[in-house]
Backbone as numpy.savetxt, mean C-alpha at the origin, in Angstrom:
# Nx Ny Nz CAx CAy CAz Cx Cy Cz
-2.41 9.39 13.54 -2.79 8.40 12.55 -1.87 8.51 11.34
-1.44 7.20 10.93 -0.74 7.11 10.03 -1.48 6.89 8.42
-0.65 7.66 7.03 -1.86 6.71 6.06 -0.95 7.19 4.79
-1.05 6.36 3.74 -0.51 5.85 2.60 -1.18 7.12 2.05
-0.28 8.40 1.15 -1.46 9.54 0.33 -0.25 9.01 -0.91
1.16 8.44 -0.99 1.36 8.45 -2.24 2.03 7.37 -2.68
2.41 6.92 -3.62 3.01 5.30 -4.22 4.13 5.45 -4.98
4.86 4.81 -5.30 5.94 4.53 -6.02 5.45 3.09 -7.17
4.89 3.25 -7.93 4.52 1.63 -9.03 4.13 2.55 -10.59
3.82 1.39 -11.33 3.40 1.90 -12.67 2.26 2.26 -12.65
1.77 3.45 -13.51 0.88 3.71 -13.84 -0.23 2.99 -14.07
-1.79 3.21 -14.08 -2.68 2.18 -14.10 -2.67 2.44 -15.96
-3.34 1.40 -16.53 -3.24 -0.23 -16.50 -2.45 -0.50 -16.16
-1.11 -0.86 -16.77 -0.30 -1.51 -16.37 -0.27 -2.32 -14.62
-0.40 -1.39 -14.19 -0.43 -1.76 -12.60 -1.54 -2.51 -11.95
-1.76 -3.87 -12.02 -2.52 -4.76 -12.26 -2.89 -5.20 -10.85
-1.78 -5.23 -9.77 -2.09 -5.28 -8.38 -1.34 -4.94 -7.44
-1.46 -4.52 -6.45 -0.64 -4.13 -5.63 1.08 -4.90 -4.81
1.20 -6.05 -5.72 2.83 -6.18 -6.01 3.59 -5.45 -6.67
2.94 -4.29 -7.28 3.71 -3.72 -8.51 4.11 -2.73 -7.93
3.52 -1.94 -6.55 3.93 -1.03 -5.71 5.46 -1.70 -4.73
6.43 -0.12 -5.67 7.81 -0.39 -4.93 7.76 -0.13 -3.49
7.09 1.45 -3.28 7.21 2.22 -1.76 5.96 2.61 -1.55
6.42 3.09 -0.65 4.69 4.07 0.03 4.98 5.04 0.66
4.27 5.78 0.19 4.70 7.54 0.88 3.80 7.48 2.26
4.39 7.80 3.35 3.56 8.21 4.11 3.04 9.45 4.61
2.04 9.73 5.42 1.94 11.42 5.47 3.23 12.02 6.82
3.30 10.84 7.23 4.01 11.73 8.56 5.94 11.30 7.87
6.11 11.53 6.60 7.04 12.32 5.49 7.75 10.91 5.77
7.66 9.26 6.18 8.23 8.11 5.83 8.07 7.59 4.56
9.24 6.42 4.26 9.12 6.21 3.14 9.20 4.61 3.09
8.40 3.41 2.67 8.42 2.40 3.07 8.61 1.50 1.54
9.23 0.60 1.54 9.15 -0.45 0.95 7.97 -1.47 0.87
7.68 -2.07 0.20 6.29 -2.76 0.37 6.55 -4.17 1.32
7.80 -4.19 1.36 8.75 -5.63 2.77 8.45 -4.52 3.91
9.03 -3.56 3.86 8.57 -3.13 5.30 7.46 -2.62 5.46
6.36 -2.36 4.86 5.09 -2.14 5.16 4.61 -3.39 5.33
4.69 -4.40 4.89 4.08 -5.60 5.04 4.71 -6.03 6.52
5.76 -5.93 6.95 6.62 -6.44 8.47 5.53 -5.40 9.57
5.88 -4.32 9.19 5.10 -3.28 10.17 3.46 -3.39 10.33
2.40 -3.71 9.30 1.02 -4.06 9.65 1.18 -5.48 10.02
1.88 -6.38 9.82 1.89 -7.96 10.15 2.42 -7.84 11.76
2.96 -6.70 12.14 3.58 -6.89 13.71 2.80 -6.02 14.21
1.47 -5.64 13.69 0.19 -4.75 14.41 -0.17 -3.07 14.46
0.58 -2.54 13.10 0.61 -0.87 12.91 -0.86 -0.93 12.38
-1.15 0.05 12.08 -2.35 0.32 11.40 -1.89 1.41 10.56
-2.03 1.70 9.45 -1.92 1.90 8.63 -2.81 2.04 7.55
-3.67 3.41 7.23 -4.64 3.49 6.49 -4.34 3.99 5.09
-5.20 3.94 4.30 -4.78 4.35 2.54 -5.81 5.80 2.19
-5.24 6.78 1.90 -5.76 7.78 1.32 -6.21 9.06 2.38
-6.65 8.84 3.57 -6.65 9.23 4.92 -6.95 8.65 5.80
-6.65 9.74 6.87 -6.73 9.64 8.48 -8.02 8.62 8.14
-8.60 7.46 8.97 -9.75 7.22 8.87 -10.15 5.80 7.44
-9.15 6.08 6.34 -9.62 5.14 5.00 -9.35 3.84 5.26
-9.53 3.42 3.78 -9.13 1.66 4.67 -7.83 1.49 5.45
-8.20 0.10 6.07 -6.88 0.14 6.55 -6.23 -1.12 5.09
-5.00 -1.10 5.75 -3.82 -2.01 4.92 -3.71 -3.02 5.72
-3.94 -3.79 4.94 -3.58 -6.02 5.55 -2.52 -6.26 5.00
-2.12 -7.56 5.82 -0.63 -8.27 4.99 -1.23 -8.91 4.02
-0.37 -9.77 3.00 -0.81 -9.94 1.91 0.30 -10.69 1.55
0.43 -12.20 0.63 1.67 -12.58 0.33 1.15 -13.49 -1.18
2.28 -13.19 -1.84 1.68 -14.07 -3.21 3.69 -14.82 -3.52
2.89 -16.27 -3.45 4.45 -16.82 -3.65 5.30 -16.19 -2.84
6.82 -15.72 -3.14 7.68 -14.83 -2.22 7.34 -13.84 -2.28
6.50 -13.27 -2.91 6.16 -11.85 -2.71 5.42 -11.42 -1.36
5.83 -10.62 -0.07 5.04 -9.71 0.69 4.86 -8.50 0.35
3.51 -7.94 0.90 2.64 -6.69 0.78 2.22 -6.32 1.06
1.27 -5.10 0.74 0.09 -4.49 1.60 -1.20 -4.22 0.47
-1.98 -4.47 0.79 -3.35 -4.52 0.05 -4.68 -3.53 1.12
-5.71 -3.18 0.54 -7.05 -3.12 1.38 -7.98 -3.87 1.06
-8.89 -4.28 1.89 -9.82 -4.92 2.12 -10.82 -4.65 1.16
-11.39 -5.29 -0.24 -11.27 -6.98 -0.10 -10.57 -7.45 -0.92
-9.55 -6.44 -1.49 -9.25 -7.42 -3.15 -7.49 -6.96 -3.46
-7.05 -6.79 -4.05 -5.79 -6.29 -4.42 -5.92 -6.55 -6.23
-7.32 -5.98 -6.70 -7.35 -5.63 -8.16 -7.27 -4.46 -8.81
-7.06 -3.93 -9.82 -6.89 -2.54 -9.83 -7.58 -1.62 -9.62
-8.98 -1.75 -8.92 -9.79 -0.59 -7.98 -9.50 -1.12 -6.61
-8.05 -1.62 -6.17 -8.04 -1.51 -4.84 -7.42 -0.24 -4.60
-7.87 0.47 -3.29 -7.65 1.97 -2.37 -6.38 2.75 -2.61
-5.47 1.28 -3.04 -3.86 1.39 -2.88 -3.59 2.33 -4.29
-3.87 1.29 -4.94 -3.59 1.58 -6.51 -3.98 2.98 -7.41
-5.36 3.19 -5.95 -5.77 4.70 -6.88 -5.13 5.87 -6.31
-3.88 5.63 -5.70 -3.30 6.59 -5.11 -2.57 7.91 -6.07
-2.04 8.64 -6.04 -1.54 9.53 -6.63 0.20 8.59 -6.75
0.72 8.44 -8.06 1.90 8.16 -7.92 3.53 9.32 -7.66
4.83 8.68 -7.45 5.26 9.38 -7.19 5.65 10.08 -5.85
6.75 9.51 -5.38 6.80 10.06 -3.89 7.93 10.88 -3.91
């Protein structure tokens, strides 16, 4: 099982929704862009946030922007955002 434990974005407040996330740390030591995390759950990975087991990550698109969000919101108590920053 794959899963998001760390982020690359600004600090909260500032970090208002999960467009603001550059990368994503993964546990099995990858390092993703939020274009290629969004290509990889849109072509059927699963991909969970915080652990083995947490939410999973949906595609997500605002204007040209693609992403990854959890279920239900992409506001700043989404799963993503309360990650530990820093990868």
């Amino acid at each position: 099982m794959v899963y998001v434990w760390r982020i690359d974005a600004p600090p909260l407040p500032q970090c208002r929704d999960c467009t603001a996330i550059q990368r994503l740390c993964l546990n099995n030591g990858e390092r993703l862009t939020r274009e290629q995390a969004y290509l990889r759950v849109r072509a059927g990975s699963v991909i969970y946030s915080q652990f083995e087991g947490g939410p999973r990550l949906v595609p997500a698109e605002r204007e040209t922007t693609r992403y990854v969000r959890t279920v239900p919101n992409d506001t700043p108590s989404d799963n993503l955002l309360q990650l530990p920053r820093g990868c």
